[in-house]
C-alpha positions in Angstrom: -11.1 58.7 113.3 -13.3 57.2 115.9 -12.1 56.6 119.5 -13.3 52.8 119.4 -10.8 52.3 116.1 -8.2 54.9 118.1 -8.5 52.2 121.3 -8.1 49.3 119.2 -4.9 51.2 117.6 -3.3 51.9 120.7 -4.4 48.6 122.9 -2.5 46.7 119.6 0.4 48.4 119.9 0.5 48.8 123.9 -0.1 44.4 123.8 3.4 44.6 120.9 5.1 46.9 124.0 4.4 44.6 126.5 5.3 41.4 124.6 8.6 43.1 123.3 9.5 43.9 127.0 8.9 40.9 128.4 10.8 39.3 125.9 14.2 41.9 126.8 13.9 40.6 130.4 14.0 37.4 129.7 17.1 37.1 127.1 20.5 37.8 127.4 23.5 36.5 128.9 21.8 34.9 131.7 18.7 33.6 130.7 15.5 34.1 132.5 12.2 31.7 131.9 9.1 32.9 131.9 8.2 31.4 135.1 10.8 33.4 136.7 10.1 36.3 135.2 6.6 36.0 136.6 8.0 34.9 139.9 10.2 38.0 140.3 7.0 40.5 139.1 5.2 39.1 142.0 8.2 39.2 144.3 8.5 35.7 144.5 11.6 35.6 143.1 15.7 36.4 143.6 19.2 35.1 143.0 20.9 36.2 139.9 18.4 36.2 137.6 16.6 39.0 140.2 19.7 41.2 140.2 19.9 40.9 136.6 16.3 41.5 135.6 15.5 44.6 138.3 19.0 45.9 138.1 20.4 46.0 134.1 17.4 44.7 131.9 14.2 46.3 133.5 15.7 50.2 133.4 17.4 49.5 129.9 14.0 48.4 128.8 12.1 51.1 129.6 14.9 53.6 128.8 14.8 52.0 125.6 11.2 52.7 125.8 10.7 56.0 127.3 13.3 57.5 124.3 11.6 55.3 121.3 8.6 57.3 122.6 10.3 60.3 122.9 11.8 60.6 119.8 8.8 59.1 117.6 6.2 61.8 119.4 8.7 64.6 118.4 9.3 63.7 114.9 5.2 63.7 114.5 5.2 67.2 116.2 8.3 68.4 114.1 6.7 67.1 110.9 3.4 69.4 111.7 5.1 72.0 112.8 7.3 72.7 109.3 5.1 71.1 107.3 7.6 68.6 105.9 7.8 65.0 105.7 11.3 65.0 106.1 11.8 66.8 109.4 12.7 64.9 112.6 13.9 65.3 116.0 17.2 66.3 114.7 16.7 68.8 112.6 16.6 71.7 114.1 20.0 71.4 115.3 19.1 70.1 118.7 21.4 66.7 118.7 24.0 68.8 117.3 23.9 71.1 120.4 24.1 67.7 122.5 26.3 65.8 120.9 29.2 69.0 120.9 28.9 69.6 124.7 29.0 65.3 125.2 31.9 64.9 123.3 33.9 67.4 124.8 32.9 65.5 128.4 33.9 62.0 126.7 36.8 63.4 125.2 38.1 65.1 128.9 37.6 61.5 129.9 34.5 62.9 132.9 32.4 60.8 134.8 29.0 59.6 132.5 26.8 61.7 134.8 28.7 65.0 133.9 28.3 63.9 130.3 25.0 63.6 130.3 24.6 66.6 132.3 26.7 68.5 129.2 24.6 66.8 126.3 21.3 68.3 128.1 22.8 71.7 128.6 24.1 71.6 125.0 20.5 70.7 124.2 18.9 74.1 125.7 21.2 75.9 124.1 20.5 75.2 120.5 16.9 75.4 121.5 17.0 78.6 122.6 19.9 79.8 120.1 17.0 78.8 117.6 14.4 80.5 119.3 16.2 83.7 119.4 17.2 83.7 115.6 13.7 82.7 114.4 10.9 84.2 117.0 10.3 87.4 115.3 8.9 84.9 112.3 8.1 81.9 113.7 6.6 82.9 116.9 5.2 85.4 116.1 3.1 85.4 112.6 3.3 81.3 112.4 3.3 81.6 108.5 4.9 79.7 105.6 7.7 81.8 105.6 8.1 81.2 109.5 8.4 77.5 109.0 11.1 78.0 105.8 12.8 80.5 108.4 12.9 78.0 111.4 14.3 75.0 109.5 16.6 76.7 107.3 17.7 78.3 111.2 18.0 74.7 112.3 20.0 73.0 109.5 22.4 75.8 109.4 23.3 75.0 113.1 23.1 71.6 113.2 25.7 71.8 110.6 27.6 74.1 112.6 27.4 71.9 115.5 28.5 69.0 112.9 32.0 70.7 112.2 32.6 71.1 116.0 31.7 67.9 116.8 34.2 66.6 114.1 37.0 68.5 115.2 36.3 67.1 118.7 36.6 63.7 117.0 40.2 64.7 115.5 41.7 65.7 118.4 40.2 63.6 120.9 42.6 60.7 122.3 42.4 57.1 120.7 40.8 56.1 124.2 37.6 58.1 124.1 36.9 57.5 120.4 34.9 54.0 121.2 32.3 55.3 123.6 32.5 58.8 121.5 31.2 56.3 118.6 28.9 54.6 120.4 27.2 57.9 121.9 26.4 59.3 118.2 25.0 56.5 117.5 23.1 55.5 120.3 23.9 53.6 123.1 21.7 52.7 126.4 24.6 50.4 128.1 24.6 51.7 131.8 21.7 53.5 132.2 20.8 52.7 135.5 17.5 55.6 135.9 14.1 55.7 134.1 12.3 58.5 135.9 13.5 61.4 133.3 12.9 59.8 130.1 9.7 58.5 131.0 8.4 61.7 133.2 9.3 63.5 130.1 7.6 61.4 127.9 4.7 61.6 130.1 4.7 65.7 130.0 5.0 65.6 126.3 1.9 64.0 126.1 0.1 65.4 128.5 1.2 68.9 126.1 0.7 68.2 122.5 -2.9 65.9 122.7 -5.0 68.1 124.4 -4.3 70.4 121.3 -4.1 67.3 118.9 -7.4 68.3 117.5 -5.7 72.0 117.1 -2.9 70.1 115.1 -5.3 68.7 112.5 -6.8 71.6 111.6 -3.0 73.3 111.1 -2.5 70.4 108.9 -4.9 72.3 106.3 -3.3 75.4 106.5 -2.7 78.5 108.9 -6.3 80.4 107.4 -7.7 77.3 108.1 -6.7 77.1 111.5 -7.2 80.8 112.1 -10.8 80.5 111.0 -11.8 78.1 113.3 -10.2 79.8 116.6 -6.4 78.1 116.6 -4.2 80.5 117.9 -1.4 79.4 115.4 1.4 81.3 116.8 1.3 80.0 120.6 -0.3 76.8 119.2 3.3 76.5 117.3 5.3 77.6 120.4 3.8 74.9 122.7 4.8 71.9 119.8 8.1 73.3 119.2 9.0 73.3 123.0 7.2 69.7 123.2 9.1 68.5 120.6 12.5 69.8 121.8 12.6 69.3 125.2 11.0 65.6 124.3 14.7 65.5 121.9 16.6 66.8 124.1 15.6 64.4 127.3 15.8 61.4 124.6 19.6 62.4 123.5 20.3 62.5 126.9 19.5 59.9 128.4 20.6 57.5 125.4 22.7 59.8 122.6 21.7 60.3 118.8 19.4 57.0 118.1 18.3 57.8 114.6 15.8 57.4 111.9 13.2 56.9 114.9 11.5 60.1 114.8 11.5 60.4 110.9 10.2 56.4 110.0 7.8 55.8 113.3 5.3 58.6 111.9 4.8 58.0 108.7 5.0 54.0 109.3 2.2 54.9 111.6 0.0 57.5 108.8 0.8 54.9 106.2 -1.0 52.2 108.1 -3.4 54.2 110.2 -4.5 57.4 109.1 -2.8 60.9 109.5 -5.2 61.8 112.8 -3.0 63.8 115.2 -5.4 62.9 117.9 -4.6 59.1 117.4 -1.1 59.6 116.0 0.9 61.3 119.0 0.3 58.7 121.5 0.8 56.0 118.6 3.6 57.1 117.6 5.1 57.2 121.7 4.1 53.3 121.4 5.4 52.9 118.3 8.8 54.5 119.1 9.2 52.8 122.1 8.4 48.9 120.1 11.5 50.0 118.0 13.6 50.9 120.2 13.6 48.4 122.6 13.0 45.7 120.1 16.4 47.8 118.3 18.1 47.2 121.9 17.4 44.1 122.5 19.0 43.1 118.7 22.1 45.4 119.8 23.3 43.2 122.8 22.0 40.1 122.0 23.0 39.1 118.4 26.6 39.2 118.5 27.3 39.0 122.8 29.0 39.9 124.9 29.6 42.6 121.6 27.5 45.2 122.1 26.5 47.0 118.8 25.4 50.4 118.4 21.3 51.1 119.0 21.0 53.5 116.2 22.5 51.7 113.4 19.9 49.0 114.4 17.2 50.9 114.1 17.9 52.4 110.6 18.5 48.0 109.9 15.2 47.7 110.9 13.1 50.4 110.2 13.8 51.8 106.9 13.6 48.7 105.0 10.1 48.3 106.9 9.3 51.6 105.9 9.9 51.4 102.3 7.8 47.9 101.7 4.7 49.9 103.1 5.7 52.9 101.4 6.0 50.6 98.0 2.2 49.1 99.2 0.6 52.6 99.9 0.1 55.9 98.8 1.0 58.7 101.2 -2.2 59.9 103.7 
């Protein structure tokens, strides 16, 4: 792919961003005109509508945003990395690690900051629990048999992390099980800081494209890559820490928002082209178009309700997903 028709790709999708944001400041329960909205960017502005905007609707926004990206960027890396169209961000067991050490903070009843704090400790520890059942294959030789070993390592704890999880359900008290809900399926109401998610999203980038080039060439094969001068073995180290830390930041910051990672990819190869070099920072657009335009749905269409992030996104995306999919063959 050119860089011109890689410009034009990301400008498009950057131009969506900005119009989806602007939109999410402006609606809600106290609406905001446009003139406003411009009035407050330029610091003309204040009141209410000020408070609301720079206080709840700006960090949501690009919280939203930042874990869209997040997620989306580490579903393309995951998908290169095993060489499967069906991996995402998930499936090495990574929310599972979260979602057990979150629960158990929700279900003690402890301040959102120590849940958080749990969900990205839970995090590490599935990724390195993984790490140390698979490196002698995986990191090491970076064959087919590496990938097999690593996902089939993954799925086994994620469903191990599942049971847990449940049982924490069970026995959790009839208080707790509403935000419990909410957290597995996503849920960015109260976050109040944006300099995480989007450093993270940030460092994943600055990772995974300057090797993008390295990534299409792994697409062919690991003789492929080999014969022209990939190191596969720490090539494949640097995506799956990428990816995981990009996953575990994401859950984080706002829980288990599904189907992100898994439809933003291929949506993107479908219509663009399967060019790692333009598909990891389209897909960190992309991601974050969802996901904010997925927030945005969640507490506006049935308010003051607030519905759950994740369940809007799968509404939105896989129906999208399978009208292109109907329309064109897989790149």
């Amino acid at each position: 792919m050119t860089l011109p028709r890689a410009l034009r790709i990301w400008g498009l999708l950057a131009a969506a961003a900005l119009a989806v944001l602007t939109v999410s400041l402006m609606l809600g329960s106290v609406p905001v005109s446009f003139g406003a909205l411009v009035d407050l960017v330029s610091g003309r502005g204040g009141g209410i509508a000020g408070e609301v905007v720079m206080r709840l609707r700006l960090p949501r926004a690009l919280a939203a945003f930042a874990c869209g990206g997040l997620l989306a960027s580490a579903g393309a890396m995951m998908q290169v990395l095993l060489r499967n169209p069906l991996a995402d961000p998930y499936v090495l067991g990574i929310s599972g690690g979260a979602a057990v050490f979150a629960l158990a903070g929700l279900a003690l009843m402890l301040p959102f900051v120590w849940v958080q704090a749990g969900a990205f400790a839970g995090a590490l520890a599935a990724i390195a629990l993984v790490m140390s059942l698979s490196h002698r294959s995986f990191l090491r030789t970076g064959g087919h048999d590496s990938s097999a070993r690593l996902l089939l390592t993954g799925v086994m704890l994620a469903a191990g992390m599942g049971a847990v999880a449940t049982l924490i359900l069970t026995l959790a008290p009839d208080a707790s099980l509403r935000g419990m809900l909410f957290w597995l399926t996503g849920d960015l109401n109260g976050v109040d800081s944006v300099a995480l998610p989007l450093g993270a999203l940030l460092l994943a980038l600055l990772l995974v494209c300057p090797v993008a080039h390295e990534l299409n060439a792994l697409l062919r094969g690991d003789a492929v890559a080999q014969s022209v001068g990939v190191a596969v073995g720490r090539l494949r180290l640097r995506i799956y820490l990428a990816a995981s830390l990009a996953t575990a930041v994401a859950v984080t910051t706002a829980g288990s928002i599904g189907f992100v990672g898994l439809v933003v990819p291929h949506l993107l190869r479908l219509g663009f082209g399967n060019d790692q070099r333009m598909l990891l920072p389209a897909s960190a657009l992309g991601g974050g178009i969802l996901v904010m335009v997925a927030d945005l749905a969640a507490r506006t269409l049935l308010a003051p309700t607030q519905l759950p992030v994740g369940a809007i996104t799968a509404l939105i995306g896989v129906p999208v997903f399978l009208w292109l999919l109907s329309k064109r063959p897989l790149p």
